[in-house]
C-alpha positions in Angstrom: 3.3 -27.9 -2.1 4.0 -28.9 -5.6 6.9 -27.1 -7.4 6.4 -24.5 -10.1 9.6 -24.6 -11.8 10.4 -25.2 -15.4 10.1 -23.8 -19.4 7.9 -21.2 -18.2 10.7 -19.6 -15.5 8.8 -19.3 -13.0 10.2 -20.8 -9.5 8.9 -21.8 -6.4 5.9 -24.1 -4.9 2.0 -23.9 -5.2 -0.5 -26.4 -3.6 -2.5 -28.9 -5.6 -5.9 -27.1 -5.0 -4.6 -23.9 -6.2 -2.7 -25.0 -9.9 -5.2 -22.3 -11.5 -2.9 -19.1 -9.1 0.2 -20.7 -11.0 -1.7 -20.6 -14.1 -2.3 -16.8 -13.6 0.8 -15.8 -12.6 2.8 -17.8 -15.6 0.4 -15.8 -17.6 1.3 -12.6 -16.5 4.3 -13.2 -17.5 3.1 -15.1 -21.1 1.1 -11.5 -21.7 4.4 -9.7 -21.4 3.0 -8.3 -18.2 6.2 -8.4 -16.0 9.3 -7.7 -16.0 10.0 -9.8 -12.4 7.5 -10.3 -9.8 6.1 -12.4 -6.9 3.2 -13.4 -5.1 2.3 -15.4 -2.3 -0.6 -16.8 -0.2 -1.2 -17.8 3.4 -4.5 -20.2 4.5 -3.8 -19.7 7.9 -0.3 -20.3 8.7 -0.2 -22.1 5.7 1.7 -21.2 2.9 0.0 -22.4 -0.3 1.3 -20.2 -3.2 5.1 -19.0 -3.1 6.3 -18.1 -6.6 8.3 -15.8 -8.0 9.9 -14.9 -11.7 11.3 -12.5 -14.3 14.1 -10.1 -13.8 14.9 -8.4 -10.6 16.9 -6.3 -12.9 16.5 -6.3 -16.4 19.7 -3.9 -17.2 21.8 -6.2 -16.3 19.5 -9.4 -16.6 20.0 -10.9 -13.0 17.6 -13.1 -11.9 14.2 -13.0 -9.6 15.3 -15.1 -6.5 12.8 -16.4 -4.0 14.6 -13.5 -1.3 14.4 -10.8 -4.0 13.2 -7.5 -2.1 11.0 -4.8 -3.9 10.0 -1.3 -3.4 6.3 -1.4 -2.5 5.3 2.1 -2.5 1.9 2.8 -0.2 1.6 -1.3 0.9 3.7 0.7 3.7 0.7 2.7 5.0 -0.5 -0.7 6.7 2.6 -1.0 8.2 2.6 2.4 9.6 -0.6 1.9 10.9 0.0 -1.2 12.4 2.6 0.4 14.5 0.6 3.2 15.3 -1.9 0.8 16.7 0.6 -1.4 18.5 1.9 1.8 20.0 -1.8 2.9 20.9 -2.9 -0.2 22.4 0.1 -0.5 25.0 0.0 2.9 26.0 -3.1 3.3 26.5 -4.2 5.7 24.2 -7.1 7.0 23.0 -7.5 7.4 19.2 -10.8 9.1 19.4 -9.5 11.8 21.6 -7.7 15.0 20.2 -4.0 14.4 18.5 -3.3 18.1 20.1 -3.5 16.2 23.5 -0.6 14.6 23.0 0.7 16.8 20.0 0.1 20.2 21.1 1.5 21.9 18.4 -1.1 20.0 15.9 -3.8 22.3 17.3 -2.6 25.3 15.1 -5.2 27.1 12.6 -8.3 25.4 14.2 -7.3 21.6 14.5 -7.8 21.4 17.7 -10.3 19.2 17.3 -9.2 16.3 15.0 -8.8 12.9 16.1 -6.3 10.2 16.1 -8.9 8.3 14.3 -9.5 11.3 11.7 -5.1 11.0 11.0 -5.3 7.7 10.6 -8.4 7.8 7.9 -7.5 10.3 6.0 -9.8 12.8 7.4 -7.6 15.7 8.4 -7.4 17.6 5.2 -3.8 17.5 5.0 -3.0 15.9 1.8 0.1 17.7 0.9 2.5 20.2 1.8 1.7 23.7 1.6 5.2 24.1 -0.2 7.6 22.6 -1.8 9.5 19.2 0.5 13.0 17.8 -0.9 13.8 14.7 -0.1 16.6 15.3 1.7 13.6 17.1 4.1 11.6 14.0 3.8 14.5 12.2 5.2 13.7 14.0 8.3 10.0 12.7 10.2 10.6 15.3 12.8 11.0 17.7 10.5 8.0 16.8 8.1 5.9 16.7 11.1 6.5 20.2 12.2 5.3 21.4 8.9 2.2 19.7 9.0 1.2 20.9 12.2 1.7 24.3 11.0 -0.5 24.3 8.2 -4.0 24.7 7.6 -6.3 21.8 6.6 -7.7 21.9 3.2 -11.1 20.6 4.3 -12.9 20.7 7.5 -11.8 17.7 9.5 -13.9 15.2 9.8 -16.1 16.4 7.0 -14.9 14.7 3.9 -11.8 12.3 3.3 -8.9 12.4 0.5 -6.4 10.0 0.1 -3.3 11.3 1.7 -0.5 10.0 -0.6 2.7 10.8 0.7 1.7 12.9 4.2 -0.3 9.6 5.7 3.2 8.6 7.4 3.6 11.6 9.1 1.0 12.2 10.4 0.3 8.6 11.7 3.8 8.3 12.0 3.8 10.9 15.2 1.5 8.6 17.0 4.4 6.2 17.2 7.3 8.9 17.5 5.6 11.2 20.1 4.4 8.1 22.6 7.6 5.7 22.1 10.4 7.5 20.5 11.2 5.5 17.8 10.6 6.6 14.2 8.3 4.1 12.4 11.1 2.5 10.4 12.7 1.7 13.5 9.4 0.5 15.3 8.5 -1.6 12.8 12.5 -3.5 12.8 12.6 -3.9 16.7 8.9 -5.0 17.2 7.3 -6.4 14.3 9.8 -7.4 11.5 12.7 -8.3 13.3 10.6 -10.8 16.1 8.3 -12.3 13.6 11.2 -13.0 11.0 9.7 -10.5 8.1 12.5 -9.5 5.3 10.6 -6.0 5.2 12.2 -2.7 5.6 11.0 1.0 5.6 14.1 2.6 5.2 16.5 -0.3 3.9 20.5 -0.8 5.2 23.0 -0.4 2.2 23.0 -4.6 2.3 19.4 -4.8 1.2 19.7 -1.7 -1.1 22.5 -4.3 -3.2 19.8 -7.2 -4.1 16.4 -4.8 -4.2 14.5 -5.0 -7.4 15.4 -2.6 -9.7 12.0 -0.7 -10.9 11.2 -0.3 -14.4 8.1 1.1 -16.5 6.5 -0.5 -19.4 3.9 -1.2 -21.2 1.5 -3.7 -18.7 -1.3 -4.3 -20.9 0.3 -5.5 -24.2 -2.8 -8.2 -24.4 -4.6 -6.7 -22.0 -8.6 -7.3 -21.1 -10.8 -3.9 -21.2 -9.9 -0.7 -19.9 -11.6 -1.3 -16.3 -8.6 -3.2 -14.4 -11.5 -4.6 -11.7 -13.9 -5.2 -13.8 -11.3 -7.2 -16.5 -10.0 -9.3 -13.2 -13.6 -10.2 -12.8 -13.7 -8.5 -9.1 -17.2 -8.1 -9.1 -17.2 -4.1 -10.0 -19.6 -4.1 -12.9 -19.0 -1.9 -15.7 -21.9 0.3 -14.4 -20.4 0.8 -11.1 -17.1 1.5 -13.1 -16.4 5.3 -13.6 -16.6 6.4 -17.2 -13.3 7.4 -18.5 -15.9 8.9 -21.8 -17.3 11.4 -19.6 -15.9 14.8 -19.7 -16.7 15.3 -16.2 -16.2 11.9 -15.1 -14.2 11.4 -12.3 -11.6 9.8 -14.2 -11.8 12.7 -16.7 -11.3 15.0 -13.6 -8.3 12.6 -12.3 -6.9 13.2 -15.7 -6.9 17.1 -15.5 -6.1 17.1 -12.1 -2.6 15.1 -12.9 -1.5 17.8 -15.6 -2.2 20.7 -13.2 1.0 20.5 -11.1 -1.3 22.9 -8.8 -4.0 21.0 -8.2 -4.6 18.6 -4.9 -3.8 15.6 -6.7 -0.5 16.6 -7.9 0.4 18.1 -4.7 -0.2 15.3 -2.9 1.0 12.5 -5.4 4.5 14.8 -6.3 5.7 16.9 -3.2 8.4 15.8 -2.7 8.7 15.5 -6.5 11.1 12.5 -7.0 10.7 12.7 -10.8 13.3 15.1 -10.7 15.7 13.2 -8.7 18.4 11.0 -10.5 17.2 7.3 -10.7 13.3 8.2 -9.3 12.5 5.3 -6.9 15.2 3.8 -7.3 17.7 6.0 -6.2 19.3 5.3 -2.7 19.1 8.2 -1.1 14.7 7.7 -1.5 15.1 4.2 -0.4 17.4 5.0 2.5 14.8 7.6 4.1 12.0 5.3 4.8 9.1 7.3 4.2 6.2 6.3 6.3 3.6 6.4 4.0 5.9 4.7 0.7 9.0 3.3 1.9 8.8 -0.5 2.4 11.2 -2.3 0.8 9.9 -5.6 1.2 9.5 -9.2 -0.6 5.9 -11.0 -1.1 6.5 -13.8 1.3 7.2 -11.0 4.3 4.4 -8.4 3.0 1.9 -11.6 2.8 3.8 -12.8 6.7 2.7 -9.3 7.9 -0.5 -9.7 7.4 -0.6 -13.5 8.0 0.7 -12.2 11.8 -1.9 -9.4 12.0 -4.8 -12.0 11.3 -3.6 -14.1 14.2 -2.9 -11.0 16.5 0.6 -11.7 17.0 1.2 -7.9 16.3 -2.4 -5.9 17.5 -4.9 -7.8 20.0 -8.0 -9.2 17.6 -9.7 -6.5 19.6 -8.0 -3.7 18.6 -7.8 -5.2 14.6 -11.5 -5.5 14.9 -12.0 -1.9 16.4 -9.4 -0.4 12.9 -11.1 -2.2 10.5 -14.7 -0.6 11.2 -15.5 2.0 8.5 -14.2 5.6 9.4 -14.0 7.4 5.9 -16.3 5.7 2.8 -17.5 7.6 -0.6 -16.3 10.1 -2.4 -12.4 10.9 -2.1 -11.5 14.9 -1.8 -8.0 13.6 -4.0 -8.5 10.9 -5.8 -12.3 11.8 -7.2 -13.2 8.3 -7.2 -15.1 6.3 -4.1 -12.5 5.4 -1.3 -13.2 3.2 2.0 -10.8 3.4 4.7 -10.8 1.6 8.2 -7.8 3.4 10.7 -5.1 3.0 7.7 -6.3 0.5 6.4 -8.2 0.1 2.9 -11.6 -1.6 2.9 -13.3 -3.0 -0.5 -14.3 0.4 -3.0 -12.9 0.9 -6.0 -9.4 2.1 -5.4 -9.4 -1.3 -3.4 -11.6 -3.9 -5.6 -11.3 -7.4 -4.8 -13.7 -10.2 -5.2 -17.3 -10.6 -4.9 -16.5 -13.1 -1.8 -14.3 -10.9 -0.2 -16.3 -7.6 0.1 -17.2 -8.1 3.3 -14.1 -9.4 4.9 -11.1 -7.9 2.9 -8.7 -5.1 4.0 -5.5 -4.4 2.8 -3.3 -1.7 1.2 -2.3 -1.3 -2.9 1.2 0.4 -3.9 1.5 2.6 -6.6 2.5 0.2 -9.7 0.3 -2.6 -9.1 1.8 -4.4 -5.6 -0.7 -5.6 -3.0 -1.0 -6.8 0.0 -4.4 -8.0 1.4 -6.1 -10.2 4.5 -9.3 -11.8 4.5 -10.8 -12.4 8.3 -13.6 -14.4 6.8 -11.6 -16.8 5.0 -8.3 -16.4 6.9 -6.4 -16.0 4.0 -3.3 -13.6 3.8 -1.1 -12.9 0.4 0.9 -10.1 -0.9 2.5 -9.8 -4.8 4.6 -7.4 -5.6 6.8 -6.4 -8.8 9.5 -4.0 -10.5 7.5 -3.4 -13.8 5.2 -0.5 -12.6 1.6 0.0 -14.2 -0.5 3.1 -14.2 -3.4 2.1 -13.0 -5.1 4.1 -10.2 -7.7 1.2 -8.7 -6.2 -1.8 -8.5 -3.6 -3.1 -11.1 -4.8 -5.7 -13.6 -2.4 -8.5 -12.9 -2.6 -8.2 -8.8 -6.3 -8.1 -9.5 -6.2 -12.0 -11.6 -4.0 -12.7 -8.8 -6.1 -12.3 -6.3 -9.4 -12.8 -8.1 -7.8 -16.7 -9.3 -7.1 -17.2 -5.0 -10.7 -16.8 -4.7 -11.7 -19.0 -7.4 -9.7 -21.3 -5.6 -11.4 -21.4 -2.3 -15.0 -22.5 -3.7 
């Protein structure tokens, strides 16, 4: 590969046929986009785009390194539900069959009769905690668990979906706790990570902790394009598929309301445990330690990109089982996030909290991060790649610079 390095600071390599990615990328950075960040492609087992840039830490102005690690909030849900498969698949299990059968006390208050399938797709109408979590509670999966099972769902299960922010990891989470014994963190280190050579934690050692990313907000759309992140990256979500943020009962209007109501569904589910209130947010230690299941990977874009790069060519689920969680389980309207969601088992399929390419729609799952990080596969085109950064947007589907990213990898592969 050709190497990016020079006036413009970025680092790192980028194949011939894919100059215009580079292009992008420096001009995240030209846009005053970032504040660090990185982003990397597999074609096969091929890596064609490794680069990587900024600050990792802009208070003290230390530099992005190739192994620079980064909280990517939810790009852990596919993690956790690749281990939740992995787990499945050895042992047997049935996903379609009952959780109470091997969770018996998730059969409280009717749920007797939701799936495995129904945890893993956001089905189960538990969204959030019926009262208030800490996160030295969160710390605890067992713990988490028990008051899930407890509680009442907020839906019918099985009868409508909502995106389950933060409680996604427990829940799927118990399929790897209850049938191996491990929590998912520590799944995920001895059997996928650890053997396949991934720099990705959920729930990161004090060593990692020293050289992670330090997040940051900002302004990401100092030049920005228009107001529809998909539609701006060209993604192939037309303007009149976009929701209308003018509308006063437009589902971005209703998004809106919903995140001032610290009552409503959204807020519960986005804020319980509220870690705005804890010293440093994300980027204190004791959050990072903990490893939530549902948003605590600390990872960098080379082993986020590796992780799915391995998923594609089954060295972590059999192609079988992949094919079986990317069927649609949960598509439309979303209970939480009032916008059209898609999900296979844990796994995000094209909608527009997950907008990719016009060429991808059919063959594209992945998972976004709160902020703007990604990480996506394509089985079509075989292509795996991951970005992730410490400047965190606001955008809901699909952050405008992950989404030229990924749209420029597409242009690429005419």
């Amino acid at each position: 590969m050709a190497i990016a390095t020079g006036e413009t600071g970025i680092h790192g390599a980028c194949a011939p046929e894919f100059t215009r990615v580079r292009e992008v990328f420096e001009d995240n950075f030209a846009r005053e986009l970032e504040t660090g960040a990185a982003f990397t492609v597999f074609v096969g087992d091929e890596p064609v785009v490794d680069l990587w840039g900024g600050l990792a830490d802009h208070t003290a102005a230390s530099p992005w390194e190739h192994g620079t690690p980064c909280f990517a909030f939810s790009c852990t849900k596919a993690l956790t539900a690749a281990a939740a498969l992995r787990v499945a698949e050895r042992e047997g299990l049935d996903l379609g069959a009952p959780a109470a059968s091997w969770w018996p006390e998730f059969a409280a208050h009717g749920k007797d009769g939701v799936t495995g399938e129904q945890l893993m797709s956001h089905q189960a109408g538990l969204p959030a905690f019926d009262r208030r979590v800490t996160v030295a509670e969160a710390a605890d999966p067992a713990a988490m668990a028990e008051l899930l099972a407890a509680q009442a769902p907020a839906w019918e299960p099985g009868t409508a979906h909502g995106y389950h922010s933060l409680t996604y990891g427990w829940l799927a989470g118990e399929i790897v706790r209850r049938l191996d014994g491990r929590t998912v963190g520590r799944y995920v280190a001895d059997e996928i990570s650890g053997p396949l050579g991934l720099d990705l934690w959920i729930g990161a050692p004090d060593g990692v902790l020293d050289r992670t990313a330090r997040l940051t907000t900002g302004p990401t759309n100092r030049k920005p394009a228009n107001r529809h992140s998909a539609t701006a990256a060209g993604t192939g979500t037309t303007p009149a598929a976009a929701p209308d943020d003018r509308q006063a009962d437009g589902p971005r209007a209703r998004l809106a309301r919903d995140a001032r109501d610290p009552e409503s569904l959204f807020s519960r589910a986005f804020a319980n445990p509220d870690v705005a209130a804890v010293p440093g947010k994300f980027n204190n230690r004791d959050v990072l330690r903990a490893g939530w299941p549902a948003a605590g990977v600390i990872t960098t874009a080379s082993a986020l990109a590796g992780f799915y790069r391995d998923l594609l060519a089954g060295r972590i689920v059999s192609p079988d089982t992949l094919r079986d969680a990317l069927l649609p389980r949960a598509t439309g309207p979303d209970r939480v996030l009032h916008l059209d969601s898609s999900f296979g088992l844990g796994l995000m399929r094209p909608s527009l909290t997950f907008a990719v390419p016009r060429a991808a729609q059919r063959s594209a799952f992945g998972h976004t991060g709160a902020g703007g990080s990604i990480g996506l596969a394509d089985t079509e085109h075989d292509i795996a790649l991951a970005y992730v950064m410490n400047r965190t947007g606001t955008e809901l589907s699909g952050g405008i610079r992950a989404m030229r990213l990924v749209k420029a990898v597409y242009d690429c592969l005419r």
